[in-house]
C-alpha positions as CSV (number, residue, x, y, z in Angstrom):
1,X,48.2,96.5,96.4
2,X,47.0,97.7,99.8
3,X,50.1,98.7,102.2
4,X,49.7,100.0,105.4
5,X,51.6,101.4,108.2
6,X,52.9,99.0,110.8
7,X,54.8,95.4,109.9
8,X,53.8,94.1,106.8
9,X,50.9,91.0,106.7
10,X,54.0,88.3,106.3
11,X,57.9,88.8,106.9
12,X,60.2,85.6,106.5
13,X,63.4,86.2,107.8
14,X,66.6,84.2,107.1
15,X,64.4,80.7,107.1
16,X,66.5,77.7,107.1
17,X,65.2,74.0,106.7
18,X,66.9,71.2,107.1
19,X,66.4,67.3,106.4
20,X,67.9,64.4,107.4
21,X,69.1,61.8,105.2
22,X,71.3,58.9,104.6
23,X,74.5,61.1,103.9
24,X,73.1,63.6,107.0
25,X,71.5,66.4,107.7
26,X,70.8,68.8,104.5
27,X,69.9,72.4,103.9
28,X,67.0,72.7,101.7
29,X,66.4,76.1,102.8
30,X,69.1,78.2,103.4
31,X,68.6,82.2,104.8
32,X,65.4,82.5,102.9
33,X,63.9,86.1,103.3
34,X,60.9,88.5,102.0
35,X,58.0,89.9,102.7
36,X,54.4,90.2,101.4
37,X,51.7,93.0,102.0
38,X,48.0,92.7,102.2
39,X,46.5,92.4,98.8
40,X,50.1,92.2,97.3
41,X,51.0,89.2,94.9
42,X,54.0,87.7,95.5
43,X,55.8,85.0,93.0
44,X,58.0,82.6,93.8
45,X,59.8,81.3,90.6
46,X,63.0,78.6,90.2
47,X,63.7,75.5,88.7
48,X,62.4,72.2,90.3
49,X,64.2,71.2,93.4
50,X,65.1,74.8,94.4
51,X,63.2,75.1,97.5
52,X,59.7,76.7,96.8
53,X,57.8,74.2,97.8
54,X,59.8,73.5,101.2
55,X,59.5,77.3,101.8
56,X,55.9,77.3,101.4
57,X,55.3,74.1,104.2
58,X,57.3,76.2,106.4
59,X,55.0,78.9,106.4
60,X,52.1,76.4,107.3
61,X,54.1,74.6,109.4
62,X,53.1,71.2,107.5
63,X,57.0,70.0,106.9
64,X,57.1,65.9,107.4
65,X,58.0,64.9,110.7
66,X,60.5,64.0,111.9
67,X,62.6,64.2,109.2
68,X,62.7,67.8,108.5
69,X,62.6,70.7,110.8
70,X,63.5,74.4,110.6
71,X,66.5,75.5,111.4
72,X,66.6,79.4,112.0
73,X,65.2,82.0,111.6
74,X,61.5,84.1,111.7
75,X,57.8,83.6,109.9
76,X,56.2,86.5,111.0
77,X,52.5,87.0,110.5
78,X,51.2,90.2,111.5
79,X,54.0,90.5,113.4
80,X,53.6,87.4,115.7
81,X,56.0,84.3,115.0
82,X,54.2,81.1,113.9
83,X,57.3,79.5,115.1
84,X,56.4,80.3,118.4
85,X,52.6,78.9,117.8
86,X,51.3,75.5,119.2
87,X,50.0,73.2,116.9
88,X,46.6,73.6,118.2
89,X,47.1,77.3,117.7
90,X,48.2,77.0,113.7
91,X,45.3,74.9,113.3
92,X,43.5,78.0,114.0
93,X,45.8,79.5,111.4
94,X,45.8,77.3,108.7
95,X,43.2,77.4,106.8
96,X,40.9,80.5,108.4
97,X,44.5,83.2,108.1
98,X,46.5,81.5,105.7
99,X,45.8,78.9,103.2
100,X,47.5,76.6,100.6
101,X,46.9,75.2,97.4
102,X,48.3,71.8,97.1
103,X,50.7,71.2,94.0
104,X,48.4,67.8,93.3
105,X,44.7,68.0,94.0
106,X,44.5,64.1,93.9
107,X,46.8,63.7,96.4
108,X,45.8,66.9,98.3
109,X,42.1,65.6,98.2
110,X,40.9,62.7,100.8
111,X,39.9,59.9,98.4
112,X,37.1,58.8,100.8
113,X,34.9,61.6,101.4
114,X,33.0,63.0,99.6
115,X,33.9,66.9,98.3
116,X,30.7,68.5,100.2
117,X,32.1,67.0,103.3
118,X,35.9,67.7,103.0
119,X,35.0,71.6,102.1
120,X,31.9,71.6,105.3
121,X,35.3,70.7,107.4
122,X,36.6,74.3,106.9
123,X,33.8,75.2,108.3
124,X,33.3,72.8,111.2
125,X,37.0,73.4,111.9
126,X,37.0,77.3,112.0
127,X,33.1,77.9,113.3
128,X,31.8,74.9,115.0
129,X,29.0,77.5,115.8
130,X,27.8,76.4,112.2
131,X,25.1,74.4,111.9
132,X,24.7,71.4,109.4
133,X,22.6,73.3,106.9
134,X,24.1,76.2,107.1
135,X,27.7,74.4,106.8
136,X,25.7,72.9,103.3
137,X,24.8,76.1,101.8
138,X,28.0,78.0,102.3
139,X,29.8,74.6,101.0
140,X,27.2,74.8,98.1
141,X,27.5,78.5,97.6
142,X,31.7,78.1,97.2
143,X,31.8,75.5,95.0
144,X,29.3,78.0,93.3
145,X,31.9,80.7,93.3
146,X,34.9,78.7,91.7
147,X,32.5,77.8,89.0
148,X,31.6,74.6,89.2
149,X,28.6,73.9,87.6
150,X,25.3,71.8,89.0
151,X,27.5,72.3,92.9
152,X,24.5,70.3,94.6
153,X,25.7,67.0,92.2
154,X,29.6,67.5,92.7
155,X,29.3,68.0,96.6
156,X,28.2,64.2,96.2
157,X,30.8,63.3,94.0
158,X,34.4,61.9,95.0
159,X,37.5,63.7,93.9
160,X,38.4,60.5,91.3
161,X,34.8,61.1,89.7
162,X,35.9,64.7,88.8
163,X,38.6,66.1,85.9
164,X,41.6,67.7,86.8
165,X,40.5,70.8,86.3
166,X,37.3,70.6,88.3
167,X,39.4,69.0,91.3
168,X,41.4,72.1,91.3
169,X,38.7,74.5,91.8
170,X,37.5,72.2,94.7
171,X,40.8,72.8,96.0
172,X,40.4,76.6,95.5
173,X,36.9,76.9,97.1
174,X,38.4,74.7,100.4
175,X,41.5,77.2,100.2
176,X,39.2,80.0,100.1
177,X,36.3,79.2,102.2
178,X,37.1,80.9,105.0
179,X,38.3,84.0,103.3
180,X,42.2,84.4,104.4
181,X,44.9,86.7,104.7
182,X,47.2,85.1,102.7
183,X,46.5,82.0,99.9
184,X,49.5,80.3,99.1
185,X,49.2,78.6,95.2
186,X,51.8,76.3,94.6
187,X,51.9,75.0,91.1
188,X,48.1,75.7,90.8
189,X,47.7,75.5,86.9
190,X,50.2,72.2,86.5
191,X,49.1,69.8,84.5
192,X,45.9,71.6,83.0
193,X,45.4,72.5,79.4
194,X,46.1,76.8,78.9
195,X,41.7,77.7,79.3
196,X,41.6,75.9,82.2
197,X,45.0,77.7,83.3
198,X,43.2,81.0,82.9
199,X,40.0,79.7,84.5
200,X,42.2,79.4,87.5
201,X,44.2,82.5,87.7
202,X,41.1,84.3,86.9
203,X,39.3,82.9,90.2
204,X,42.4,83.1,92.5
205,X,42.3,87.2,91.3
206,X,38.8,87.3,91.6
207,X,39.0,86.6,95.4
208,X,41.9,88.9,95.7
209,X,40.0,91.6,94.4
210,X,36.9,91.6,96.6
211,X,38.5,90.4,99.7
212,X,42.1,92.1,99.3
213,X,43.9,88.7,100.3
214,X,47.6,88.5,99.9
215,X,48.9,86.4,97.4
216,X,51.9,83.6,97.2
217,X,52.4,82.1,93.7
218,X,55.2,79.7,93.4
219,X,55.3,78.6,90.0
220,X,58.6,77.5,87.2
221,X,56.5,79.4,84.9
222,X,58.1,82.7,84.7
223,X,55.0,84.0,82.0
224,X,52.5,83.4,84.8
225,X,54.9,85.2,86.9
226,X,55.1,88.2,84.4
227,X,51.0,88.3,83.8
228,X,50.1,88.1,87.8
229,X,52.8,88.9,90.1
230,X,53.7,92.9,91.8
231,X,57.0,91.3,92.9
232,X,59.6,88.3,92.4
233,X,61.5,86.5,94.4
234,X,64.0,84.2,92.1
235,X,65.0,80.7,94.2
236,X,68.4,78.7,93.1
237,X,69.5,75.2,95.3
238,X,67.7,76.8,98.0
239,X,68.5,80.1,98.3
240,X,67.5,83.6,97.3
241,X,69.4,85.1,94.3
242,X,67.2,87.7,93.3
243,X,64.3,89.7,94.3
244,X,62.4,92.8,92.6
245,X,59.3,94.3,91.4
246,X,58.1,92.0,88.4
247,X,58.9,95.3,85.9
248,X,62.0,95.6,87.0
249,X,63.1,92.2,87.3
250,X,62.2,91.5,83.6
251,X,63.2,94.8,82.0
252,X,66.6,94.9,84.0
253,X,67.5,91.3,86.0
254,X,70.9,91.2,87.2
255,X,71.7,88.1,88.8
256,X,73.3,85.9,85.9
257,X,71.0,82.5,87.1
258,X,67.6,85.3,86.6
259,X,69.2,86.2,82.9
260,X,69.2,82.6,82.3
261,X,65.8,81.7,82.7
262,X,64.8,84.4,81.4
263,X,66.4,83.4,77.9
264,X,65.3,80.0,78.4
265,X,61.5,81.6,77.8
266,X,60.7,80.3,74.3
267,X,60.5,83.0,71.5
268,X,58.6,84.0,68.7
269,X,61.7,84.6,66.9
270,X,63.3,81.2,67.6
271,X,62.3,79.4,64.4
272,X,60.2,75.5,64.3
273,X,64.0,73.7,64.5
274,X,65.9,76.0,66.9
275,X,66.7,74.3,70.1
276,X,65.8,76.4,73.2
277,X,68.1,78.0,75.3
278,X,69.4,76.1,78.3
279,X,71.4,76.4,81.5
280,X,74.9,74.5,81.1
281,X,75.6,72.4,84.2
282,X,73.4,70.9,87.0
283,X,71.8,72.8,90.2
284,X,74.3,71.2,92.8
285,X,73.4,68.7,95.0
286,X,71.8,69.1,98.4
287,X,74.4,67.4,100.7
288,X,77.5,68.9,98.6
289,X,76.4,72.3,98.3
290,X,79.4,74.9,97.4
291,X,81.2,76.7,99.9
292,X,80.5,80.2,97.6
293,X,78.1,81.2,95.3
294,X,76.0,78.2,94.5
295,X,75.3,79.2,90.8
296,X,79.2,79.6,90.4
297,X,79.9,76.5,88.2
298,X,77.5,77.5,85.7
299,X,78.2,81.2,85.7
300,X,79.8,82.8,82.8
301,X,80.6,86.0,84.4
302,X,82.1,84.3,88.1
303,X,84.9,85.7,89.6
304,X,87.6,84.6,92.1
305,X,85.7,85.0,94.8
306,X,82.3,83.6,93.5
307,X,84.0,80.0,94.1
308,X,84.7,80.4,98.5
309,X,82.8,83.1,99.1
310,X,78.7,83.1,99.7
311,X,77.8,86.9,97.3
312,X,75.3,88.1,101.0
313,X,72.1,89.8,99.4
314,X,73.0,93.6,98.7
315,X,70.9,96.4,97.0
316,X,71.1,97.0,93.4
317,X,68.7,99.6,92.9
318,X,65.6,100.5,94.9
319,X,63.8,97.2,95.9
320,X,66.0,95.2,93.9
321,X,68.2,93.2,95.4
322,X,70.7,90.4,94.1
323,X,73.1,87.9,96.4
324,X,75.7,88.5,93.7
325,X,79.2,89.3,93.8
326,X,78.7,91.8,90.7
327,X,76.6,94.1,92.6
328,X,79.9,95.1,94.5
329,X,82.3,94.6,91.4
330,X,82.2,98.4,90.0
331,X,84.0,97.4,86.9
332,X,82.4,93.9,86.2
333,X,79.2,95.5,86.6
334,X,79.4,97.7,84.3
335,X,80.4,95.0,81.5
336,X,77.8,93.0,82.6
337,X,74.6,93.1,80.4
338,X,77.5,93.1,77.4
């Protein structure tokens, strides 16, 4: 990881997002902070529903419009707020200083051009200087770089006449064409078989490597998380509950929702016919979000409090934070991990 002195390369600060809906308006996001450093890898884990995705749309500003918008708070990137930006002015962002990985390259992927064109419009977008052949041969030399095989065939090719995997690594050579700051991979090895999985993590670290580009991984898969990530940042009904350096958070978590997923991970102990640890309860729902600690109804060790009273995020030990009520219950934290 490459820090440096000055603000760090990304700095979200108490985010909120909001939807409307038939019962009203609905937080989806709610005070969602952290920040990410230049070359740092950042993972963003929860179950579905808990707000990853929705973060990372903020940061591109690509929410749907006009039923969502965002709230409060800051997306700062290299110090500047993106909320500030124009649209023509994030189009200059997206793509050239920050770019995504779609959850679902079919749907991600225009099912009427071809893949040379749709990665040449990087390019045409973020150099129009380019000419036509030289707009070919860096399209050629990307899909080249992601490992696709015979690149001069595939750029002719549509995305419905590729596999899975193979539309994926289109996705990562658009993502990374233009060499950015920050790539943000949401779900980028769902629904591929495990080699292809590590095909994929492999290139995304690859690029980190040589061009020392941040990284966002949002991923449920808490392994990937362990294998890739510097730090974590745990999501639950769309807020933060827990954020540390990946040792720390899996050799000491503290937040009771983090201790549950990480017992849900299956293991090699658990015998053929043992059922897998789950979380009692349901995440609550969106429009009747509890007044306190949103975890509270499934939480074994709640207190009094936990039920009208949001826990605000607090330090547990040095980068490690938790929005818990434990972290300022001397006593109760000290019975905790019994």
């Amino acid at each position: 990881m490459n820090q440096k002195d000055g603000p760090p390369l990304l700095a979200v600060k108490h985010l909120g997002v909001a939807f409307q809906t038939d019962q009203g308006q609905v937080l989806a996001v709610d005070d969602v902070s952290f920040e990410l450093e230049s070359g740092q890898v950042l993972g963003i884990a929860g179950e579905s529903g808990c707000g990853k995705s929705v973060t990372a749309l903020s940061l591109m500003r690509l929410l749907p419009q006009p039923v969502s918008k965002i709230t409060e708070g800051e997306i700062l990137f290299k110090g500047q707020n993106l909320l500030d930006f124009s649209i023509g002015a994030m189009r200059k962002i997206r793509g050239k200083k920050i770019s995504m990985i779609f959850q679902e390259p079919m749907t991600a992927l225009n099912p009427v051009h071809t893949v040379g064109r749709q990665i040449a419009e990087s390019y045409s977008l973020h150099f129009p200087d380019m000419g036509e052949k030289e707009k070919n041969t860096a399209s050629l030399q990307m899909l080249a770089k992601v490992g696709i095989p015979d690149a001069r065939q595939v750029m002719k090719k549509y995305p419905h006449q590729l596999s899975g995997g193979m539309r994926q690594r289109v996705m990562i050579g658009m993502a990374l064409a233009c060499e950015p700051d920050i790539l943000i991979a949401d779900e980028p090895t769902t629904a591929l078989d495990v080699t292809v999985q590590a095909q994929i993590m492999d290139l995304i670290f690859q690029f980190r490597d040589t061009t020392g580009m941040a990284v966002i991984l949002i991923t449920h898969d808490l392994g990937l998380i362990a294998e890739n990530c510097d730090r974590v940042v745990i999501m639950y009904a769309g807020t933060v509950s827990e954020s540390a350096s990946v040792t720390t958070l899996f050799h000491h978590p503290f937040h009771p929702y983090t201790k549950k997923l990480l017992q849900s991970i299956p293991s090699r102990a658990q015998t053929a016919k043992e059922p897998l640890p789950t979380i009692p309860g349901n995440v609550p729902v969106l429009s009747k979000m509890p007044v306190g600690c949103r975890f509270a109804k499934r939480c074994e060790h709640a207190l009094p409090q936990c039920e009208n009273q949001r826990p605000r995020m607090m330090s547990v030990s040095s980068g490690h934070f938790a929005a818990c009520h434990l972290v300022y219950d001397c006593e109760k934290k000290l019975n905790f991990d019994k």
